[in-house]
C-alpha positions as CSV (number, residue, x, y, z in Angstrom):
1,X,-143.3,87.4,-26.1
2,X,-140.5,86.3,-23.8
3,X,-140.4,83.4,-21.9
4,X,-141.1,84.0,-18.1
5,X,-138.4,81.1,-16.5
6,X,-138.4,80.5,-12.7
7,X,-135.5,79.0,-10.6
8,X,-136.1,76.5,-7.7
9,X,-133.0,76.0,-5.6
10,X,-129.6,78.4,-5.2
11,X,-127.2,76.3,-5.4
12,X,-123.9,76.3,-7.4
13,X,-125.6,74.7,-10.4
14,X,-129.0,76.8,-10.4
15,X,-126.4,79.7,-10.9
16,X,-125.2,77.8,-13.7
17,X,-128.6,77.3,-15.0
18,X,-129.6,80.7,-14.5
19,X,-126.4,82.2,-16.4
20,X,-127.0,80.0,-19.0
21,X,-130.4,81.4,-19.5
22,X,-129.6,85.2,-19.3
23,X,-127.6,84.6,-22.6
24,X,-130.1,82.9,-24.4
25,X,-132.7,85.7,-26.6
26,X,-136.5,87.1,-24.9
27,X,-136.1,85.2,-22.1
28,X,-137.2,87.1,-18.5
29,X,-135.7,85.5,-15.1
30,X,-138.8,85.9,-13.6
31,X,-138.8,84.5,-9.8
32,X,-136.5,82.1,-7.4
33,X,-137.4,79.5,-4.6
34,X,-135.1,78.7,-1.4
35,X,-136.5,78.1,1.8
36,X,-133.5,80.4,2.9
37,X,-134.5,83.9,2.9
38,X,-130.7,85.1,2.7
39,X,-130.1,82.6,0.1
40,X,-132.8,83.4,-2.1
41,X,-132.4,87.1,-1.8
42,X,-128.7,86.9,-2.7
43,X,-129.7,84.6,-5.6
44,X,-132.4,87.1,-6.9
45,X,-129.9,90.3,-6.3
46,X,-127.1,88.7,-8.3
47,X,-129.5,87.6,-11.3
48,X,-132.0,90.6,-11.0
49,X,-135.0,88.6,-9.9
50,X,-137.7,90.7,-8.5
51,X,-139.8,87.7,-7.3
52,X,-138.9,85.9,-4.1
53,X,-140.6,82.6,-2.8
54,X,-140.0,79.8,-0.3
55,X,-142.4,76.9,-2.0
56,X,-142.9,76.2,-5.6
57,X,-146.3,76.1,-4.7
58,X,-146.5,79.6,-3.4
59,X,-145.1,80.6,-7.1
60,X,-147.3,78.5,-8.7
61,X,-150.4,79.8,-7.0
62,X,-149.6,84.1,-9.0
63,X,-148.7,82.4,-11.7
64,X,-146.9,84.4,-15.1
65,X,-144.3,81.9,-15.2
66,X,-143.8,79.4,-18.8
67,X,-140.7,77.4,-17.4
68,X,-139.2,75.7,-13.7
69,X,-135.4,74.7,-13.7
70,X,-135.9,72.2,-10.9
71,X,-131.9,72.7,-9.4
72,X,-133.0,71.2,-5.7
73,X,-132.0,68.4,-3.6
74,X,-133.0,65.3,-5.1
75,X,-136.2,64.2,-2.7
76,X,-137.7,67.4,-3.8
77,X,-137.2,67.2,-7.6
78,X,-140.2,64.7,-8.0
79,X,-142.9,66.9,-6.2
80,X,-141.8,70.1,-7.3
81,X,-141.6,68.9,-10.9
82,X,-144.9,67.1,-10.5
83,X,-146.2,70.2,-9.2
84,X,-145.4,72.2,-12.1
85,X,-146.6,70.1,-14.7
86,X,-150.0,70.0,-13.4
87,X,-149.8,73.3,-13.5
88,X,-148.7,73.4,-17.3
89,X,-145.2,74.3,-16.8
90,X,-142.8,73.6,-18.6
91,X,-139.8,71.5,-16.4
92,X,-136.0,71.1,-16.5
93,X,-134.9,69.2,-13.8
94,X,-131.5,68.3,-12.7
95,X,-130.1,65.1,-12.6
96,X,-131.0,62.1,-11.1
97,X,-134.3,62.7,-12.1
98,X,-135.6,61.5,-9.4
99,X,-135.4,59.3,-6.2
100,X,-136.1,55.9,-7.8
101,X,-137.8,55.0,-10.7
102,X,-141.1,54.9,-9.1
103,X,-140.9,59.0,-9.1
104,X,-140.1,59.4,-12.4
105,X,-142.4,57.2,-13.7
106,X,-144.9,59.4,-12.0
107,X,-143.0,62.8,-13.3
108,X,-143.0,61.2,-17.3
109,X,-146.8,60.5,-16.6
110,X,-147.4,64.4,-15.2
111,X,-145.8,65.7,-18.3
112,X,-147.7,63.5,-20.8
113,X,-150.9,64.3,-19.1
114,X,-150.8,68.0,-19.0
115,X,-148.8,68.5,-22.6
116,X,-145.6,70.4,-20.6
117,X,-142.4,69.4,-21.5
118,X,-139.9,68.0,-19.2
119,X,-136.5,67.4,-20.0
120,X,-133.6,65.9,-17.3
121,X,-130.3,68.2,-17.1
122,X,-127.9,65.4,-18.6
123,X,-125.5,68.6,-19.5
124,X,-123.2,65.7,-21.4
125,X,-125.4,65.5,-24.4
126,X,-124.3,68.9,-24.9
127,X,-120.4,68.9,-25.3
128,X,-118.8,69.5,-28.2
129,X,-116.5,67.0,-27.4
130,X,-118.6,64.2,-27.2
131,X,-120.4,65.0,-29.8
132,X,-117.5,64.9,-31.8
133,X,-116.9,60.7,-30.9
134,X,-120.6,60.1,-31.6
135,X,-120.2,61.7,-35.3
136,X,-117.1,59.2,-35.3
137,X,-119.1,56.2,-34.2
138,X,-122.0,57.1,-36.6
139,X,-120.1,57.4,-39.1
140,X,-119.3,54.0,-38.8
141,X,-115.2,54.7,-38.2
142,X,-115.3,52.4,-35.3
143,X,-117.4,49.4,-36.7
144,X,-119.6,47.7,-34.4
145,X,-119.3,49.0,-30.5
146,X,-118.6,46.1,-28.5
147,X,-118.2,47.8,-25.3
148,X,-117.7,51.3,-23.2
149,X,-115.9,52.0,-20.2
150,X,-116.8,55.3,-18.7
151,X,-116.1,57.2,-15.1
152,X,-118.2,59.2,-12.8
153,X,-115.7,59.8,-10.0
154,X,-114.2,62.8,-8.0
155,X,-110.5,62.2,-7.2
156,X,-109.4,63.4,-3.6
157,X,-112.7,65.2,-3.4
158,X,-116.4,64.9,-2.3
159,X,-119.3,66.8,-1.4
160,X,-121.0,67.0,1.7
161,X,-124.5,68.9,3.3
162,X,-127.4,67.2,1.9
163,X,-125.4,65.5,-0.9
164,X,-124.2,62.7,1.7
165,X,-127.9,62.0,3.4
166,X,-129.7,59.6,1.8
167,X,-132.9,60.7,2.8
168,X,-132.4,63.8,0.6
169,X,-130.0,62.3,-2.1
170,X,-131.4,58.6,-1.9
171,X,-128.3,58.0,-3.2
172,X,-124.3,59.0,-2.9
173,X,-121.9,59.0,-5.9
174,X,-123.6,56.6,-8.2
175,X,-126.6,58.9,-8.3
176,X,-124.6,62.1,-8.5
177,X,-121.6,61.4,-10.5
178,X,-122.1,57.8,-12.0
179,X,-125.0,59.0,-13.4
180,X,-122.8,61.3,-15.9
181,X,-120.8,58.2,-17.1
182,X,-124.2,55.7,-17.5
183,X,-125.9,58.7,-19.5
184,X,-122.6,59.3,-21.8
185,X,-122.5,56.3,-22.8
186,X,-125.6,55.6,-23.8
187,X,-125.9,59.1,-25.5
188,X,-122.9,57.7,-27.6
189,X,-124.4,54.0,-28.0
190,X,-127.2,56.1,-29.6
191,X,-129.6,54.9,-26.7
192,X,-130.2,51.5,-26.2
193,X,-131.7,50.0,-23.7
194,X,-130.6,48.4,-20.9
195,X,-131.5,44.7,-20.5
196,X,-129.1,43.4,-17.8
197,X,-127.2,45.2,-14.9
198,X,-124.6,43.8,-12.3
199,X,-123.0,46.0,-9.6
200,X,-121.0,46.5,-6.7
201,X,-121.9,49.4,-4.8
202,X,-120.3,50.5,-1.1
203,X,-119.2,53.2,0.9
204,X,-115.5,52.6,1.2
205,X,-113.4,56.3,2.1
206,X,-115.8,58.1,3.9
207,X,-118.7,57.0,7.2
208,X,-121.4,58.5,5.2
209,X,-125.0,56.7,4.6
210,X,-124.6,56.9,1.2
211,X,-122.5,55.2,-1.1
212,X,-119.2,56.3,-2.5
213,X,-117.8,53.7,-4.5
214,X,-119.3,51.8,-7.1
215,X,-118.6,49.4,-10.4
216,X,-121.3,48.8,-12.6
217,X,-122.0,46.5,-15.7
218,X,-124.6,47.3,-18.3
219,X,-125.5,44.9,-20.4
220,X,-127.6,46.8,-23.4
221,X,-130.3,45.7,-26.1
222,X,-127.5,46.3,-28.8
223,X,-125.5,43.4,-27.4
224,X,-122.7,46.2,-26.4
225,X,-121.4,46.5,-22.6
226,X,-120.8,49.3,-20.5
227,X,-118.6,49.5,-17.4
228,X,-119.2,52.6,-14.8
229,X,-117.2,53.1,-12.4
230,X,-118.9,55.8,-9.9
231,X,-117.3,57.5,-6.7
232,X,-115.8,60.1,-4.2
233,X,-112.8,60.7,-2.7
234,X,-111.4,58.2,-4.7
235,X,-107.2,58.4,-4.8
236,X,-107.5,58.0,-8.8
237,X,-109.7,57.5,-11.3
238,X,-108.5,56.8,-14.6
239,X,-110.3,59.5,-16.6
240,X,-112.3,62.9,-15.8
241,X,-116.2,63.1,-15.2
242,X,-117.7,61.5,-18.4
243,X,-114.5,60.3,-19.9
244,X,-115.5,57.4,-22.2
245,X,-113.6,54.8,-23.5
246,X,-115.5,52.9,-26.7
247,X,-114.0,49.7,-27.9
248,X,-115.2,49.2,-31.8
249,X,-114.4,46.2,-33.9
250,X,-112.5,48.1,-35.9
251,X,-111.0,51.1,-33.5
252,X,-110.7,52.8,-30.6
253,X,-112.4,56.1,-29.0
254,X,-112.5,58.4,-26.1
255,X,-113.7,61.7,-25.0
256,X,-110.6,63.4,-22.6
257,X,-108.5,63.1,-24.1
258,X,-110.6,62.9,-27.0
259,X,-109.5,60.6,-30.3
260,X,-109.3,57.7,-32.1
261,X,-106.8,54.7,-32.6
262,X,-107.7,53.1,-36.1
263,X,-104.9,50.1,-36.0
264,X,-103.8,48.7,-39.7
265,X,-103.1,45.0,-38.9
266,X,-101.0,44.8,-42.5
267,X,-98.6,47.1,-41.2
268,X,-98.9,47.1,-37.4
269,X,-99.3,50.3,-36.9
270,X,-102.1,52.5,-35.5
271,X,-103.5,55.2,-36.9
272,X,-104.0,58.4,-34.1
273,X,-107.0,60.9,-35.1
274,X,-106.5,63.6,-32.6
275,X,-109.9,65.5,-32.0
276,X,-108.8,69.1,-32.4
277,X,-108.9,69.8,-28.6
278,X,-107.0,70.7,-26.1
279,X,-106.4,68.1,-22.9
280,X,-106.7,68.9,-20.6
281,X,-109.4,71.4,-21.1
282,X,-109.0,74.6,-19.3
283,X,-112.3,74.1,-17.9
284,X,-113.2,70.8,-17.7
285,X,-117.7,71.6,-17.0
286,X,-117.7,74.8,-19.6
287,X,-120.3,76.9,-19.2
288,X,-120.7,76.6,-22.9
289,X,-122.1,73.4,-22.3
290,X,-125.3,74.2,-20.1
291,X,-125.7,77.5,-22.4
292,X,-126.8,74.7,-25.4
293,X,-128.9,72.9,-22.9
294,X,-130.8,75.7,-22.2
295,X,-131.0,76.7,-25.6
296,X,-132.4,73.5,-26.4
297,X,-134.8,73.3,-23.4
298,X,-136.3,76.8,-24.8
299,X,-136.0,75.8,-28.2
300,X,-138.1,72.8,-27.5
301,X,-140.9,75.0,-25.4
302,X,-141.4,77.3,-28.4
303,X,-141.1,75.0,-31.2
304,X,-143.2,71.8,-29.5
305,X,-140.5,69.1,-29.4
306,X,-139.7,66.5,-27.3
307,X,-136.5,66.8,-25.3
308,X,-133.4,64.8,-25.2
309,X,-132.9,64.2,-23.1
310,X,-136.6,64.2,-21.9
311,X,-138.8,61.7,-19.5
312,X,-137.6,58.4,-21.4
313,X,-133.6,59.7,-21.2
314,X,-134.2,60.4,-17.4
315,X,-136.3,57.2,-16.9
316,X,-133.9,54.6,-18.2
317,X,-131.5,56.1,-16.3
318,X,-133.0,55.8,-13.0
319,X,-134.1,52.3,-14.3
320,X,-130.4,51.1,-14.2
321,X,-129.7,53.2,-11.4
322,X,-132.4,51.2,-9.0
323,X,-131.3,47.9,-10.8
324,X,-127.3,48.6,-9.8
325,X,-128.4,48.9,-6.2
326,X,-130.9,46.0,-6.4
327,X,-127.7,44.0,-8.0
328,X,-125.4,45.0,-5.0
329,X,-127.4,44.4,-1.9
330,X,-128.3,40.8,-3.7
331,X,-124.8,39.9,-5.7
332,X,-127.2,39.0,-8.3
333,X,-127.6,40.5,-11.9
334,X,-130.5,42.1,-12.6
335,X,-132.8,41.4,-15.8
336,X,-134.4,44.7,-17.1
């Protein structure tokens, strides 16, 4: 029987989401959600979606759906989420999970207590590149990690509509692209968890009510340390979204470009591992990558696994989230 998946939003990345699951095998695109008539009937031409609604809980209530790709602005991803799971859907949200870590606390609970899965669309987990440095750090190539330095920034660039309000975002660039760089590196620390966090967050280029600029320190249960840097419309950033840097005691990593430096100390020289791929990419978000996230969002449904990343992976993250912008209005470090 195929799987019956709905769509709630239209935005650039709910077409993403939607492509990604009209390649994957008996899966029906079922029905779409936009409070915008033209938008949602544009949405459901392009992707031949025969149902058309303008509340989750309006599709909820005919029911014949298995799966929700939550893709809407972020106060709505806790209630329409929520919403689902009671109703024993199955729920892929987009990142940030959530407003605060209050709402996904009460979006992990949902899930467990109805049995539907919910999994948080942290699309880096699913790039082959990535997943080529973790292999390298498992592997043990890099010794102990001592720390990571990772960016979530847009150079020259940043959004705007609902993206820059914080009563629909809750946050600016820490919640939309620091997040990437946080999750990364965690994904690669092979998920710790976070037990200290220090941060600097401010709205420096722009006069929106969100912030755009932001430098965060993770301290993590591993004794490693992370540095984030998050922002928009910066004039440079040293590295593209998700680029991690990963210090070992006994080498060097990244991801974009994507390598290692393995120095021998008896020689002085360094030892260069080139990944295999090409920098820079010729797309740098491939839509390869949300195809595999789909996959294993379906794969998980029909097989009864948990996600990853799932309610924990999207929990932490708004954990550290909350605690960077606790750690900013007070100067303080936060203890997690």
């Amino acid at each position: 029987m195929s799987l019956r998946i709905a769509f709630a939003g239209t935005g650039h990345i709910s077409h993403i989401h939607a492509q990604a699951a009209g390649v994957q095998d008996d899966v029906d695109l079922v029905a779409v959600v936009n409070h915008r008539p033209e938008s949602r009937a544009a949405y459901a031409a392009k992707f031949s979606i025969r149902r058309l609604y303008d509340s989750v809980d309006a599709m909820l209530a005919d029911g014949d759906v298995d799966a929700l790709v939550v893709s809407t602005p972020n106060y709505l991803h806790a209630p329409q989420t929520i919403a689902a799971l009671n109703a024993g859907i199955h729920v892929m949200v987009e990142k940030p999970m959530s407003m605060n870590t209050t709402e996904a606390k009460q979006m992990r609970v949902a899930s467990q207590a109805s049995g539907a899965k919910l999994m948080v669309a942290h699309c880096w987990r699913f790039d082959e590149e990535v997943h080529w440095l973790k292999r390298q750090i498992d592997d043990g190539r890099l010794g102990k990690i001592l720390r990571t330095k990772g960016y979530g920034v847009h150079v020259n660039w940043g959004p705007s509509s609902w993206f820059v309000e914080a009563k629909y975002a809750g946050g600016g660039a820490l919640a939309d692209m620091g997040i990437h760089a946080i999750d990364t590196a965690r994904f690669l620390l092979g998920d710790p968890m976070p037990r200290k966090v220090y941060a600097r967050i401010s709205t420096d280029y722009t006069e929106y009510d969100v912030d755009d600029s932001g430098m965060i320190i993770i301290g993590w249960d591993n004794s490693a340390t992370s540095i984030v840097e998050s922002g928009w419309w910066w004039p440079h950033a040293d590295g593209p979204e998700a680029c991690t840097q990963v210090y070992g005691q006994k080498a060097f990593g990244q991801i974009f470009p994507t390598r290692l430096e393995i120095p021998d100390r008896a020689v002085e020289k360094v030892e260069l591992i080139d990944g295999g791929f090409p920098h820079p990419r010729e797309e740098h978000c491939p839509q390869i990558m949300y195809d595999l996230q789909m996959a294993h969002f379906i794969d998980c449904i029909r097989n009864d696994k948990t996600p990853n990343p799932g309610a924990v992976e999207g929990l932490v993250n708004m954990r550290i989230v909350d605690a960077a912008l606790e750690s900013s209005r007070t100067g303080q470090a936060v203890n997690l």
